[in-house]
Backbone as CSV, one residue per row, in Angstrom:
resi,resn,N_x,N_y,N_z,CA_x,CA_y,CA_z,C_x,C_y,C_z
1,UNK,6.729,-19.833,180.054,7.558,-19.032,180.952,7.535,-19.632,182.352
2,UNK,8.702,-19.615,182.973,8.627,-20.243,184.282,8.265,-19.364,185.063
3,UNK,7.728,-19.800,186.116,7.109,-18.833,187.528,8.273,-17.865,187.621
4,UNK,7.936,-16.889,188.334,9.067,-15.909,188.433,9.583,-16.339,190.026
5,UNK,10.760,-16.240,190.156,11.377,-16.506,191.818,11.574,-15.563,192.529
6,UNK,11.374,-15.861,193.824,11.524,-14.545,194.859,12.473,-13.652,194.532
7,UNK,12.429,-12.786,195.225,14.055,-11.656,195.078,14.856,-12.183,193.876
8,UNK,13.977,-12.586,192.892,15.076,-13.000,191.552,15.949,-11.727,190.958
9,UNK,17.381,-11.969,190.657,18.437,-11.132,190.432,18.314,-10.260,189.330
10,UNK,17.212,-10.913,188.246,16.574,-9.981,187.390,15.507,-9.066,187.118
11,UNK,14.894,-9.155,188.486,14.202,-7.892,188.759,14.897,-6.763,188.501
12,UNK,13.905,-6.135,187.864,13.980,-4.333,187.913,14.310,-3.265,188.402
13,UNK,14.526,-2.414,188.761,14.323,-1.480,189.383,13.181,-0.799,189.424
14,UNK,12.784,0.190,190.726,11.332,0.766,190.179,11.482,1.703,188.659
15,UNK,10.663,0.801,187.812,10.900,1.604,186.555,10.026,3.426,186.990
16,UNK,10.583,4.227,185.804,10.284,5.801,185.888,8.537,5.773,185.550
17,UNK,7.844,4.450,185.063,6.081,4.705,185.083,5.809,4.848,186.548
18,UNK,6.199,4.132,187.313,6.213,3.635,188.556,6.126,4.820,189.346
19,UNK,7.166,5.509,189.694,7.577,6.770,190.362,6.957,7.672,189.723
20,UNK,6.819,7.736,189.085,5.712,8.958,188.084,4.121,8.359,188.667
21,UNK,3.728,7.478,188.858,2.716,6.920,189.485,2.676,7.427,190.921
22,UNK,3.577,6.749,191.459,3.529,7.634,193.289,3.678,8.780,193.302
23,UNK,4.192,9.377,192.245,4.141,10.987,192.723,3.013,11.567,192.574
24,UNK,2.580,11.135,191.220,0.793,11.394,191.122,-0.188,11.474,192.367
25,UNK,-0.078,10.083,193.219,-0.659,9.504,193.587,-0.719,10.238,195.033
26,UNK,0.715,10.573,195.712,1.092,11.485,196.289,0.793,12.847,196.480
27,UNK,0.529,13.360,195.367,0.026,14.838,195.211,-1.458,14.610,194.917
28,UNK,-1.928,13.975,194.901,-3.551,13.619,194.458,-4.426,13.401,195.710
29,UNK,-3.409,12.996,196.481,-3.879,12.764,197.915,-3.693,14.032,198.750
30,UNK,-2.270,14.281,198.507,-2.201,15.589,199.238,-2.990,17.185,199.452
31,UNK,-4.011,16.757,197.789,-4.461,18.234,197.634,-6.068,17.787,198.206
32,UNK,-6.553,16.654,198.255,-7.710,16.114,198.827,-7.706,16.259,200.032
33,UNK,-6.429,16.187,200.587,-6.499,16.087,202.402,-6.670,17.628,202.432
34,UNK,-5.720,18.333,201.477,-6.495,19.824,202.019,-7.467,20.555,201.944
35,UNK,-8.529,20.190,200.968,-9.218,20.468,200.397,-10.319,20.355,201.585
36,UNK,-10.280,18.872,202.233,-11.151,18.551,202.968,-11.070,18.817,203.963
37,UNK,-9.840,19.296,204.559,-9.362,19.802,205.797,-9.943,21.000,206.327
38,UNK,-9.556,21.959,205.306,-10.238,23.320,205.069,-11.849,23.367,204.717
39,UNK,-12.319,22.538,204.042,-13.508,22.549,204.367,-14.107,23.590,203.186
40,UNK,-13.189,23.130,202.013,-13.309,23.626,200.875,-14.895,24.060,200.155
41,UNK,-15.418,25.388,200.027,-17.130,24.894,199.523,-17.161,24.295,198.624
42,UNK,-17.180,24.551,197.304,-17.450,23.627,196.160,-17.291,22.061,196.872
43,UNK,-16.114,21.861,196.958,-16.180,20.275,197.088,-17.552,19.737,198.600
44,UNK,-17.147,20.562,199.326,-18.291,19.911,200.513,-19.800,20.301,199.949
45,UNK,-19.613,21.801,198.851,-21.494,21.567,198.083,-21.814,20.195,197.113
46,UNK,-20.503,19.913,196.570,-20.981,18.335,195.698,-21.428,17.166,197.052
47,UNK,-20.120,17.360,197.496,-20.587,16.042,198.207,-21.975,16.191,199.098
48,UNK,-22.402,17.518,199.757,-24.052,17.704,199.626,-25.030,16.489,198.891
49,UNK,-24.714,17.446,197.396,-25.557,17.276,196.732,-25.662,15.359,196.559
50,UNK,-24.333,15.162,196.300,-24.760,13.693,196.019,-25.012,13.009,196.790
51,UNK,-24.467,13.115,198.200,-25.231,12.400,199.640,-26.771,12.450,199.429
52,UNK,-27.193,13.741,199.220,-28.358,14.074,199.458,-29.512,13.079,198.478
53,UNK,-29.020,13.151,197.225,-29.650,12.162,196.748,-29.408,11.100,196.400
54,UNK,-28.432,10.473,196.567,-28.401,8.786,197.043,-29.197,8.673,198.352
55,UNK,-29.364,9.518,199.623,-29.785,8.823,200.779,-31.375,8.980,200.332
56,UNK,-31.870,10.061,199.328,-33.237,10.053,198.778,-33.318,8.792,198.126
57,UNK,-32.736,8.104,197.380,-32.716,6.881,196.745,-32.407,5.351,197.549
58,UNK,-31.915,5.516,198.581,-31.734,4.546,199.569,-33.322,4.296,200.471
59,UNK,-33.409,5.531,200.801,-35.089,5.545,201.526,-36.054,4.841,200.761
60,UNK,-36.056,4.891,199.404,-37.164,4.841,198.620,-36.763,3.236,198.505
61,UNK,-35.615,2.469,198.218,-35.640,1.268,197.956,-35.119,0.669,199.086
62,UNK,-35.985,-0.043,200.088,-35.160,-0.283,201.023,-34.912,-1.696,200.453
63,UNK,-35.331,-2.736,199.789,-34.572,-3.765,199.304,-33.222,-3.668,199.018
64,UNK,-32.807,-3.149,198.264,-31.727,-2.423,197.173,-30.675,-1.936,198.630
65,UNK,-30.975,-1.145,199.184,-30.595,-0.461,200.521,-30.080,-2.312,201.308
66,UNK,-30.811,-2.824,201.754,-30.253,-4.155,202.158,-29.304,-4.944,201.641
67,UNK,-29.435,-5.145,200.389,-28.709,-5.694,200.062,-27.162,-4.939,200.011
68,UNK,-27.156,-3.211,199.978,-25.711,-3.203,200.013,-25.101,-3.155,201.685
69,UNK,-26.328,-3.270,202.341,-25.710,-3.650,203.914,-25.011,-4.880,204.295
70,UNK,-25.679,-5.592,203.720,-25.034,-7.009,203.303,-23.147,-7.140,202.647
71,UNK,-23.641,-6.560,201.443,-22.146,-6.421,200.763,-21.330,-5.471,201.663
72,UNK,-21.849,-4.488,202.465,-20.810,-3.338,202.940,-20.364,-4.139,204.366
73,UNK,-21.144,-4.981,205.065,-20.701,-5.528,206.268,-20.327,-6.630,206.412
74,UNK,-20.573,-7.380,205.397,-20.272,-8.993,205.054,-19.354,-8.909,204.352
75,UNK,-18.968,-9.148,202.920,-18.623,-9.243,201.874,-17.297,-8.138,202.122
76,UNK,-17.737,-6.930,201.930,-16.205,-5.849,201.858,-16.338,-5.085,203.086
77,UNK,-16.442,-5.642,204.200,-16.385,-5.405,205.366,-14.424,-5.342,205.653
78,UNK,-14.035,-4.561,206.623,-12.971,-4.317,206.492,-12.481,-5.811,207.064
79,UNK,-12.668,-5.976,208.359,-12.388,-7.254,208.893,-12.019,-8.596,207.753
80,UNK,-13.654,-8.780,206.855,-13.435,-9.594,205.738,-12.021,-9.441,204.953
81,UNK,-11.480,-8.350,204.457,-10.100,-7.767,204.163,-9.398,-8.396,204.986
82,UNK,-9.253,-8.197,205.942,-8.275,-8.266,206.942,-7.834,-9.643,207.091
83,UNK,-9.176,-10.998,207.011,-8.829,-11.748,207.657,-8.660,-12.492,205.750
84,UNK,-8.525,-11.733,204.886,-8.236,-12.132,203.125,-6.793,-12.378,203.395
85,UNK,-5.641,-11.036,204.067,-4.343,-10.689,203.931,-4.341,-11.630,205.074
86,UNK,-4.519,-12.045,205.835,-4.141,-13.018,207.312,-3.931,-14.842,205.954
87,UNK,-4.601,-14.637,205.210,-4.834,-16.213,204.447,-3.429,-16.306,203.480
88,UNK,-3.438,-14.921,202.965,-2.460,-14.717,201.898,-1.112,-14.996,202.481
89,UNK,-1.415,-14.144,203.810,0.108,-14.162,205.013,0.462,-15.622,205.037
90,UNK,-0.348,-16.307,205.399,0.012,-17.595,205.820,-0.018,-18.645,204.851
91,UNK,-0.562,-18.165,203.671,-0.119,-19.011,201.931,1.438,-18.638,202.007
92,UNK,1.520,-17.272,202.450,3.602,-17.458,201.493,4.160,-18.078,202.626
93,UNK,3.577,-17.960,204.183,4.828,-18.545,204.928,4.488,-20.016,205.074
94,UNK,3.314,-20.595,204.640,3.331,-22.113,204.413,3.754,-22.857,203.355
95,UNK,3.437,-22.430,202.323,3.320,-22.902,201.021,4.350,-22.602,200.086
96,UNK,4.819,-21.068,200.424,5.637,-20.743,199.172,7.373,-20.357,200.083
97,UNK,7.082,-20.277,201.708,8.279,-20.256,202.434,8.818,-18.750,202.206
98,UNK,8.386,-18.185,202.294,8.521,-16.402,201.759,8.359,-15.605,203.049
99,UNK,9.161,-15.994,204.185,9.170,-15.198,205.173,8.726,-13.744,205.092
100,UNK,9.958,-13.240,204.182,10.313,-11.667,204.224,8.799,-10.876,203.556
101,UNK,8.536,-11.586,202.495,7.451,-11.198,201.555,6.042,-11.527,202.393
102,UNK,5.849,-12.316,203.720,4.833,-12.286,204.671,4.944,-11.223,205.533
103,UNK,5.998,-11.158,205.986,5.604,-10.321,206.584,5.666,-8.482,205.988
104,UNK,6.038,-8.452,204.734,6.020,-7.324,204.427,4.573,-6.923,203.922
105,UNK,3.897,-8.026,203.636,2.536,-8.150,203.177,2.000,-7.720,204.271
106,UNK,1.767,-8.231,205.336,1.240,-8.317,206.887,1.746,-6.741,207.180
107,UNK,2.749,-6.470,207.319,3.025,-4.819,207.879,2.433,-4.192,207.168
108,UNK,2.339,-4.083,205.728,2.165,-3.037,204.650,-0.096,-2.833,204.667
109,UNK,-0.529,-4.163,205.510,-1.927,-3.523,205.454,-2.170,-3.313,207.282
110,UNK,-1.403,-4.017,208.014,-1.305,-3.115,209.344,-1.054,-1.330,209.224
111,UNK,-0.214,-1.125,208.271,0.426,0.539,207.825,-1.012,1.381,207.518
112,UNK,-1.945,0.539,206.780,-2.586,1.435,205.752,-4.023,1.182,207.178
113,UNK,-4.169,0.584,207.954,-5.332,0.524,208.834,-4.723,1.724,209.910
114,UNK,-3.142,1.558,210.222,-2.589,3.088,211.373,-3.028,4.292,210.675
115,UNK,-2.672,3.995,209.124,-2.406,5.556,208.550,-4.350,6.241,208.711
116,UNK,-5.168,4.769,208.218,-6.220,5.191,208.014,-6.930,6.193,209.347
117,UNK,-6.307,5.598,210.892,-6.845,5.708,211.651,-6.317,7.359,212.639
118,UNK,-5.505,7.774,211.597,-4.559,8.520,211.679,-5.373,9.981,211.626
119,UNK,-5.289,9.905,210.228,-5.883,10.707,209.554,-7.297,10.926,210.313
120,UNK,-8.441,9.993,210.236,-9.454,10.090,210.708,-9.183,10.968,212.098
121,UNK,-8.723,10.863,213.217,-8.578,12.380,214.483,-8.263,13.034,213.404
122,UNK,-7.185,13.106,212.819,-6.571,14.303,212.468,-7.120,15.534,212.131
123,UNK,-8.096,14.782,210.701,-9.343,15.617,210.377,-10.464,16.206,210.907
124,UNK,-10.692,14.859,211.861,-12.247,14.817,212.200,-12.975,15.632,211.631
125,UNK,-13.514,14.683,210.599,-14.471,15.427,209.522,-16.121,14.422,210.167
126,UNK,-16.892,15.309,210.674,-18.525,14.770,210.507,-18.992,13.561,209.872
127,UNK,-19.702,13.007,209.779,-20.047,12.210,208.804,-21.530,12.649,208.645
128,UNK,-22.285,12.396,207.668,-23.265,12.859,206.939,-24.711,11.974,207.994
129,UNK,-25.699,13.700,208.441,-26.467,13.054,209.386,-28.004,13.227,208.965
130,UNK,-28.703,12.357,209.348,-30.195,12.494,208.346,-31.159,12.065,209.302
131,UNK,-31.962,12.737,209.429,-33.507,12.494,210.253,-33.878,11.165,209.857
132,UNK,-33.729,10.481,209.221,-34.027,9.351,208.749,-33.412,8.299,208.050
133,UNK,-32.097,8.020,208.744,-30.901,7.428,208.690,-31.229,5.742,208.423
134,UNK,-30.930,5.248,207.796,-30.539,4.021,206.866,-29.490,2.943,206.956
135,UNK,-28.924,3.388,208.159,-27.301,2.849,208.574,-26.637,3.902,209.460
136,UNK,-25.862,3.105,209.820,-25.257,4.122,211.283,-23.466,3.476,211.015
137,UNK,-22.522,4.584,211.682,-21.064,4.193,211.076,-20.397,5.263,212.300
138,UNK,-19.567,4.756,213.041,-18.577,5.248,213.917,-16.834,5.923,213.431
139,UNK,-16.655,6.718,214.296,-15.500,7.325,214.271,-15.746,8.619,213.291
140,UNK,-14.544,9.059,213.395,-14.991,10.241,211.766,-14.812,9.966,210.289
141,UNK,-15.725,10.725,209.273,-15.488,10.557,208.269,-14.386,10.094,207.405
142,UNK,-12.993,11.308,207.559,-12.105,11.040,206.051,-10.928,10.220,206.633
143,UNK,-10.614,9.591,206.138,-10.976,8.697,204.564,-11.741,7.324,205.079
144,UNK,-12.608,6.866,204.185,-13.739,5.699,204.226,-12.532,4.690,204.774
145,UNK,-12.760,3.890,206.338,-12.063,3.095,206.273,-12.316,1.804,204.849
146,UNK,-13.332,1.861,204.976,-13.521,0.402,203.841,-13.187,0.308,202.847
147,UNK,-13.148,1.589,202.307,-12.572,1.974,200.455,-11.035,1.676,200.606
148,UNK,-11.102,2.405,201.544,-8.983,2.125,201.731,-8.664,0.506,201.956
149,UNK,-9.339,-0.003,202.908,-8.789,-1.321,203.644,-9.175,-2.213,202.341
150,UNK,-9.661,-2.122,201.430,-10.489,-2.906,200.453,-9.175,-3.019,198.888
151,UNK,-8.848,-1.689,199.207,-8.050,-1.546,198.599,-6.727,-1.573,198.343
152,UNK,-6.440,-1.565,199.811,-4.409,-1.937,199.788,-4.984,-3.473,200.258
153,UNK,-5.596,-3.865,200.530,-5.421,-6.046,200.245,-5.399,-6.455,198.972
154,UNK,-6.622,-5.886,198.549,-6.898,-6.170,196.682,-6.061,-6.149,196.162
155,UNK,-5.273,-4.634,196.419,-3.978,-4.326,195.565,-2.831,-4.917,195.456
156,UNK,-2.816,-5.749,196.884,-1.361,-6.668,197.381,-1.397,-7.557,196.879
157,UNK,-2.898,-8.673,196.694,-2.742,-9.599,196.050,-2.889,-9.354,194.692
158,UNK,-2.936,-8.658,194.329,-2.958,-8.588,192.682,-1.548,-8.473,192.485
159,UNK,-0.946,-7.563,192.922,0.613,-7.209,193.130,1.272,-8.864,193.071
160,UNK,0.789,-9.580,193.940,1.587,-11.050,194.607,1.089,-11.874,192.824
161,UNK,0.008,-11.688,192.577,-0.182,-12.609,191.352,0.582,-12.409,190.488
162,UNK,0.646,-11.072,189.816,2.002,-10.660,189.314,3.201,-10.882,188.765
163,UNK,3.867,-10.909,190.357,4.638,-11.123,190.868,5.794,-12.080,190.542
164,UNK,4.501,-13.458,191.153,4.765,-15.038,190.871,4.035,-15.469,189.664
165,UNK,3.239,-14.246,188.558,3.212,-15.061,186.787,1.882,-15.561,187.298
166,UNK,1.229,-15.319,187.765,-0.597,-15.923,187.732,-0.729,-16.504,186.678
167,UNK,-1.110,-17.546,186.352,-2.247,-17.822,184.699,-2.715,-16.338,184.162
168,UNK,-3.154,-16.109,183.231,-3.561,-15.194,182.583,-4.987,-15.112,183.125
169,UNK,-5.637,-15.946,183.295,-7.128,-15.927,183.262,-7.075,-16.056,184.526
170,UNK,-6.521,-16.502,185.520,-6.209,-16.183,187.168,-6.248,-14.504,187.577
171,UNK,-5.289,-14.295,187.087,-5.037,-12.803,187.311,-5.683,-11.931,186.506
172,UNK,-7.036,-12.413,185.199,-7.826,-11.568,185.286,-8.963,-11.549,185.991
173,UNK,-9.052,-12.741,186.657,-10.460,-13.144,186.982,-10.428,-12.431,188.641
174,UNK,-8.972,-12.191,189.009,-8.752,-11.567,189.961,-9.091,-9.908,190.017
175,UNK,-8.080,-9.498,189.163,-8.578,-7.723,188.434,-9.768,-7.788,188.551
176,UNK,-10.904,-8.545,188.046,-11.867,-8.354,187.642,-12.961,-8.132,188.996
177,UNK,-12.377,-9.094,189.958,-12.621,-8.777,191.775,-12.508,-7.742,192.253
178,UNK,-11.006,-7.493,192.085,-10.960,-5.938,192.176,-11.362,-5.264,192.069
179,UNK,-11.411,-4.943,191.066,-12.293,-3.587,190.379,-13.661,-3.675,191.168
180,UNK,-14.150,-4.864,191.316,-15.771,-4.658,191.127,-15.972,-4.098,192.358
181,UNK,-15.168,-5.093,193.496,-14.882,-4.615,194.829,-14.718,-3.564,195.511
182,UNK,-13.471,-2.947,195.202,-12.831,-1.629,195.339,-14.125,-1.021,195.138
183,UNK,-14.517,-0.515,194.227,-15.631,0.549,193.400,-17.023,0.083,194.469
184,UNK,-17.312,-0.968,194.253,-18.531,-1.676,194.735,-18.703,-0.578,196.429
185,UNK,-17.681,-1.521,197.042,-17.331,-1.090,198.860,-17.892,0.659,198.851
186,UNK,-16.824,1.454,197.864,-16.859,2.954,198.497,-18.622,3.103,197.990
187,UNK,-19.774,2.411,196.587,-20.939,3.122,196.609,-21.657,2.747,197.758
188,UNK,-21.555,1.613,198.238,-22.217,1.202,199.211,-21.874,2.246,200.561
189,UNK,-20.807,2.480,200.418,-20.659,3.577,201.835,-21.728,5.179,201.931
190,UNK,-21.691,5.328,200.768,-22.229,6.427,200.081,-23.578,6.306,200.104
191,UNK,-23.996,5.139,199.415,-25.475,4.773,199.499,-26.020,4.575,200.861
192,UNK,-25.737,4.109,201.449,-26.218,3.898,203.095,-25.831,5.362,203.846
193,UNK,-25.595,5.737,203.312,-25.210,7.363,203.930,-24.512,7.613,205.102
194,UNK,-23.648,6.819,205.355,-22.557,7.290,206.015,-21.312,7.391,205.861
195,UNK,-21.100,8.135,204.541,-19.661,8.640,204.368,-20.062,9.843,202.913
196,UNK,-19.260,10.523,202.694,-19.555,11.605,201.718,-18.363,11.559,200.751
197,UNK,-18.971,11.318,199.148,-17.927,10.833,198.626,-16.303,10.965,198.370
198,UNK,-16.206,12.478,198.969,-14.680,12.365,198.858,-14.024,11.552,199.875
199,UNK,-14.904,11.263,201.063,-14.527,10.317,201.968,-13.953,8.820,201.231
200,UNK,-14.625,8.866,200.598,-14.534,7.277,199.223,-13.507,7.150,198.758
201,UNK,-13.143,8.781,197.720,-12.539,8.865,196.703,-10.811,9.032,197.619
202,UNK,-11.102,10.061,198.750,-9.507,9.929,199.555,-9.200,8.142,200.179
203,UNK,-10.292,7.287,200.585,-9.982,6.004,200.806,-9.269,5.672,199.669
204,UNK,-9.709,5.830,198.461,-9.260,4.613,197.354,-7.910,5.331,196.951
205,UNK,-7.623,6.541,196.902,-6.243,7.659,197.107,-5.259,6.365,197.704
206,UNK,-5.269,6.945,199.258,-4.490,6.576,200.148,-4.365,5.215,199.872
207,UNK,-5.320,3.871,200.162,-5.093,3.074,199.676,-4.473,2.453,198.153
208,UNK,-4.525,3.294,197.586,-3.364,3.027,196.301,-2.022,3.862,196.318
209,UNK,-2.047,4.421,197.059,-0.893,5.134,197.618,0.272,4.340,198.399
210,UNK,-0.290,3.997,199.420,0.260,2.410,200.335,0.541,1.575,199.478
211,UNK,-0.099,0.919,198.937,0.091,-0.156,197.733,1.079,0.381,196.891
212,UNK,1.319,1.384,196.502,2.420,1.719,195.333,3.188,1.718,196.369
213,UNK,3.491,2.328,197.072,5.115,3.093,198.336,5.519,1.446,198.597
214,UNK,4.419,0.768,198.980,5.148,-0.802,199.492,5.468,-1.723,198.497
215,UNK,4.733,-1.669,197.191,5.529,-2.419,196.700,6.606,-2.140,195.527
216,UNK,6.412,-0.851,195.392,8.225,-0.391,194.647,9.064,-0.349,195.852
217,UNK,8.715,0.430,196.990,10.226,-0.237,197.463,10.611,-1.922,197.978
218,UNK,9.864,-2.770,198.082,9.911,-4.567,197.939,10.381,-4.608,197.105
219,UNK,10.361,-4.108,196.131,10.810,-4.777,194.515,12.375,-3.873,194.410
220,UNK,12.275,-2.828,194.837,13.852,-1.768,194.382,14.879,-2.610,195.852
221,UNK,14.321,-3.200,196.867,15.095,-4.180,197.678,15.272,-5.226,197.212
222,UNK,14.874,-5.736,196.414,14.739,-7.384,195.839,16.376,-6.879,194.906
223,UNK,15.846,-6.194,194.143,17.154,-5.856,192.887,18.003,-5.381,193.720
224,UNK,18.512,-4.920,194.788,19.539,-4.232,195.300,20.000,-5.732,195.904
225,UNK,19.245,-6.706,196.890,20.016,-7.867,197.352,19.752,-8.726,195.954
226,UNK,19.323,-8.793,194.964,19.890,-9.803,194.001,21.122,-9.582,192.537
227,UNK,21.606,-8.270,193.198,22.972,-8.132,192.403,23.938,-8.986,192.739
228,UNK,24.437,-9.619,191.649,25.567,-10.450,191.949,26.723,-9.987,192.567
């Protein structure tokens, strides 16, 4: 099969899995933001409970505890993200000549760092505080910047592999980043105890939220300018 071409005329439309996906994704988020807004009990007694004992389990291993300081500030540090989509940006406008698709890449994780930063006043939700703290983390809680930012890059380039027909074993070996990543970033937030997991679980929300909204409509523009 040949590589697939930009804005090729046989693109799709957003198929109905797709939109059935953002709407999900949409309302999944929407009932989390209220949930957390309001200050729902059940959900703020879990996230208690499980803060409470991961940061009991962080104390006790401080090796274990290091090493995800490492991965949470090095490795899936948001910046690290940031400066992933800055490489990708400048692969399509060097290499592959994809103006439109750079910079829609480039806006679409600028979007998801405003939205993130958005939300955070909006809510101002606490973040989880302990006599004997393990890590320290600024601004307010919801949503984990790192789970989100970790997650609309991941998602873009997986999206871009896609896209342009990756090798098979490219684009799993990529997924397979993903996943570990995405998931990896929000325990480490959790484990070091400064974020409470719905903080996590609304990051990885929103950030797949962004990622769907930007790239069905890229793709429902591609098919609208490649009608003959």
């Amino acid at each position: 099969m040949h590589p697939a071409r930009l804005d090729s005329p046989h693109r799709p439309r957003a198929s109905r899995p797709a939109l059935w996906t953002l709407a999900a994704l949409t309302l999944a988020n929407a009932v989390l933001l209220v949930l957390v807004a309001v200050r729902w009990d059940p959900l703020m007694d879990a996230d208690e409970d499980v803060a409470r004992s991961l940061h009991r389990a962080a104390v006790a291993d401080p090796g274990l505890t290091h090493a995800n300081r490492i991965l949470t500030d090095w490795v899936w540090d948001p910046w690290t993200m940031r400066l992933l989509c800055s490489l990708v940006v400048l692969y399509l406008l060097v290499r592959l000549r994809a103006a439109v698709l750079a910079v829609w890449a480039a806006v679409t994780c600028a979007a998801g760092t405003l939205l993130q930063q958005v939300l955070k006043t909006a809510v101002d939700r606490p973040r989880p505080v302990w006599p004997d703290p393990v890590d320290s983390a600024h601004y307010a809680a919801y949503p984990s910047g790192h789970a989100m930012t970790a997650t609309v890059v991941l998602g873009l380039v997986l999206w871009l592999f896609r896209r342009h027909d990756a090798p098979v074993t490219l684009y799993r070996a990529a997924l397979a980043v993903t996943v570990v990543s995405v998931l990896g970033v929000g325990l480490t937030r959790i484990w070091l105890g400064v974020h409470w997991p719905s903080d996590v679980l609304g990051g990885w929300l929103l950030g797949a939220l962004t990622v769907a909204l930007s790239t069905i409509t890229y793709d429902a523009r591609s098919a609208r300018r490649g009608r003959p």
